[in-house]
N, C-alpha and C positions, 0 to 999 in steps of 0.2 A: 137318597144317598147315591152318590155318582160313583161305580166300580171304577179304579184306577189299571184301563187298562194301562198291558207292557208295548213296550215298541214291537213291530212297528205298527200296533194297533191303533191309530190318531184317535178315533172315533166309537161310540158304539157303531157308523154307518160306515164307518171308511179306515181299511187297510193300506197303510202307503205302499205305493210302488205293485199294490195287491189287488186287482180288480178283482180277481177271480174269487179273493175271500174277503171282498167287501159285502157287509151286510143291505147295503145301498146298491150294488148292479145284482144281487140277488130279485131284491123286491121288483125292480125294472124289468128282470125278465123271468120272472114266477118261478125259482127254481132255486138251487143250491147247486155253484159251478166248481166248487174244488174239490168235488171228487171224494169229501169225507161227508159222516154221515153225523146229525146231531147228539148220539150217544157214544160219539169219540171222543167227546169234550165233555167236562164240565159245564153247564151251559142253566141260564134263569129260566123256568120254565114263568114267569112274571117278567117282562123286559124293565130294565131300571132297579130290579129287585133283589138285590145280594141272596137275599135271606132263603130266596126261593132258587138258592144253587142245588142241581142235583148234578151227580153222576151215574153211570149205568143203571137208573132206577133210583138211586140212593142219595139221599140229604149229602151235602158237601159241603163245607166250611174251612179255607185256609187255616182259619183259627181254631181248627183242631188238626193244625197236624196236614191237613189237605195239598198239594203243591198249585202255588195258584198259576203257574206256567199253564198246567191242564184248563184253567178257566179260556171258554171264547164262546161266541155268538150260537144261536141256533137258528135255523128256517122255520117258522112257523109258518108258512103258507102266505098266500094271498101274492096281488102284483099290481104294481101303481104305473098310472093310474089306475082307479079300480074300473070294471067293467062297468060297473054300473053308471060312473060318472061318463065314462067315454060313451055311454048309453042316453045319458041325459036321464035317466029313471034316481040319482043319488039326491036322495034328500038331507040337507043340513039340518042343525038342530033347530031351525026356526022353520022346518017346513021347505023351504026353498027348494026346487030344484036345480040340479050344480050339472052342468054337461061340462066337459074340458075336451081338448084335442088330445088326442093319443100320440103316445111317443111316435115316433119312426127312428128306423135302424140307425139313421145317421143318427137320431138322438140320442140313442145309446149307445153307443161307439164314440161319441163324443164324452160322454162321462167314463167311460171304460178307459180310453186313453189320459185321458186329464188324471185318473187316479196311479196308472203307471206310470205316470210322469213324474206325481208326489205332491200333485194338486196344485200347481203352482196358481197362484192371485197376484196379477202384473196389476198394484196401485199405481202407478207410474204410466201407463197407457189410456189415451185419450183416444176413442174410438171416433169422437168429430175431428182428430187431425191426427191421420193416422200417419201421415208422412212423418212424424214429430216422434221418435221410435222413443224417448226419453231411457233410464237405466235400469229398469224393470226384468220381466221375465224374457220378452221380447225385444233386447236390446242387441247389435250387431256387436260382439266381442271380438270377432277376426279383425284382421289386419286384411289388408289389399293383400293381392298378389300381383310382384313386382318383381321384373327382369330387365336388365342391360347386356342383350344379346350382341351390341355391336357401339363402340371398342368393346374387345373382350380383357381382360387382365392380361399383365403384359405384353412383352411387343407385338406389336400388330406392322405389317410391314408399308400398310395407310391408314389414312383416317378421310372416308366421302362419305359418311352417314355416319347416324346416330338411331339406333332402332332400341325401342322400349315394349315391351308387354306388359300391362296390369290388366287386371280384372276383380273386380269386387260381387261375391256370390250373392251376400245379404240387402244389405241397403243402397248398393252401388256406389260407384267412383263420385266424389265430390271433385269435378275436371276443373274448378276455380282453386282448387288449391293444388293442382300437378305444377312442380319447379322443378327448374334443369339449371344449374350454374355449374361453367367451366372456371377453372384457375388459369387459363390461356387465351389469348385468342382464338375467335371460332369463325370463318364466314365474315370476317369485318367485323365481327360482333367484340366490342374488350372484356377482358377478364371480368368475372364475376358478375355478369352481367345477366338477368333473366333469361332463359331462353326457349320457354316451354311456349312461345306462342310460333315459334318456329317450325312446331311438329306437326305434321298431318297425318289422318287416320288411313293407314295403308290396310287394315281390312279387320274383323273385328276383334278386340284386344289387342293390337299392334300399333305403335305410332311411329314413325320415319322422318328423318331429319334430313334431306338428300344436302350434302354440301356443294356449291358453285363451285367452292377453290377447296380443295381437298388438302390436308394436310400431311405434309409426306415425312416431316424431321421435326419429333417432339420428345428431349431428353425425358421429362418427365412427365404428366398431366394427368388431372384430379379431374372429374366429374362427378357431380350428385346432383341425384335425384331422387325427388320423393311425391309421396301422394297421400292422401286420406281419404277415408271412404263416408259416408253420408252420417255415420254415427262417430266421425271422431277419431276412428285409430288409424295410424299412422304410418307407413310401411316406407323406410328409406337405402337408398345406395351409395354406397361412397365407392366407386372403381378408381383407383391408379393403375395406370399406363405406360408405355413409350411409344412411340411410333419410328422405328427404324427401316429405311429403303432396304430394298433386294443388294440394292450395289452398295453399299458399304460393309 
């Protein structure tokens, strides 16, 4: 019979989000880490065993009456791998002897985290192509970070450059999809016209657009731009403008 643990009990071996009272980073590291002691709890002195619930000494049974919030796990001893196998002396039932390597810390620290986390299992992640992030645990859910430092919103009293910042923390900038379209002439360049192959890397996360002929009288004018980062999301700017001289 399988005890129904309560939340956030996932497992007889694993508390979510709870390394410290999982019955699984116990065994790893030979000990009981949360600080309570097995006659706190309701606890099988049989593991798998309902029947064999006690409390402070005493037979326990929800079904008399008992609160099964008080049921949780016990330490009975021992720690895996066992000594003897990281010894090479553990014999299987056919005789064999079973040697295995022994944890190290990272190895336990590595499950100790994983259960704080709430255990997550990325089916979605191909570890022969890791660049391939797919929509799993390990998927880049941010957006780019994207700025239009120069035009700034409205009047500006020139227009000789165009300067951009992005930066992508996770997967990075996919720089085949950065666009810049003006609704004006730019440089000779006509309205609407691509213009992202015009910018150059002025130093790291900044791009610079130096204009030839500068724009000095622009009633109105739209620029957007945007970018995506290597997983897909999308970070964009629409600025309106004017560019009005000192002398008028």
């Amino acid at each position: 019979m399988r005890w129904p643990w309560p939340h956030p009990q996932a497992s007889r071996y694993v508390r979510s989000f709870q390394a410290r009272r999982s019955l699984l980073i116990w065994k790893i590291f030979g000990a009981r880490l949360d600080g309570f002691r097995n006659d706190d709890f309701a606890h099988e002195t049989i593991p798998g065993g309902p029947a064999s619930l006690i409390f402070q000494g005493k037979p326990f049974s929800p079904k008399m009456g008992g609160n099964n919030r008080l049921v949780n796990l016990a330490y009975q001893g021992g720690v895996m791998p066992p000594p003897e196998a990281v010894a090479g002396t553990y014999q299987s039932p056919d005789g064999k002897k079973i040697k295995v390597t022994p944890l190290s810390d990272d190895d336990r620290m590595n499950l100790v985290r994983w259960i704080d986390l709430g255990c997550p299992i990325d089916l979605d992640f191909d570890p022969k192509v890791p660049t391939a992030r797919g929509n799993g645990w390990v998927q880049d859910d941010n957006r780019p970070t994207l700025t239009l430092t120069y035009p700034h919103a409205g009047a500006n009293t020139d227009l000789t450059r165009l300067l951009i910042g992005m930066y992508d923390y996770d997967s990075g900038l996919d720089m085949k999809t950065f666009r810049v379209v003006a609704d004006f002439e730019v440089d000779g360049v006509p309205a609407g016209q691509a213009l992202a192959s015009k910018f150059t890397s002025k130093s790291p996360g900044v791009w610079e657009w130096k204009l030839s002929r500068s724009v000095e009288k622009l009633a109105r004018g739209k620029v957007e731009v945007s970018v995506q980062d290597k997983q897909g999301n999308l970070s964009r700017i629409e600025r309106t403008f004017a560019v009005v001289s000192t002398g008028q």
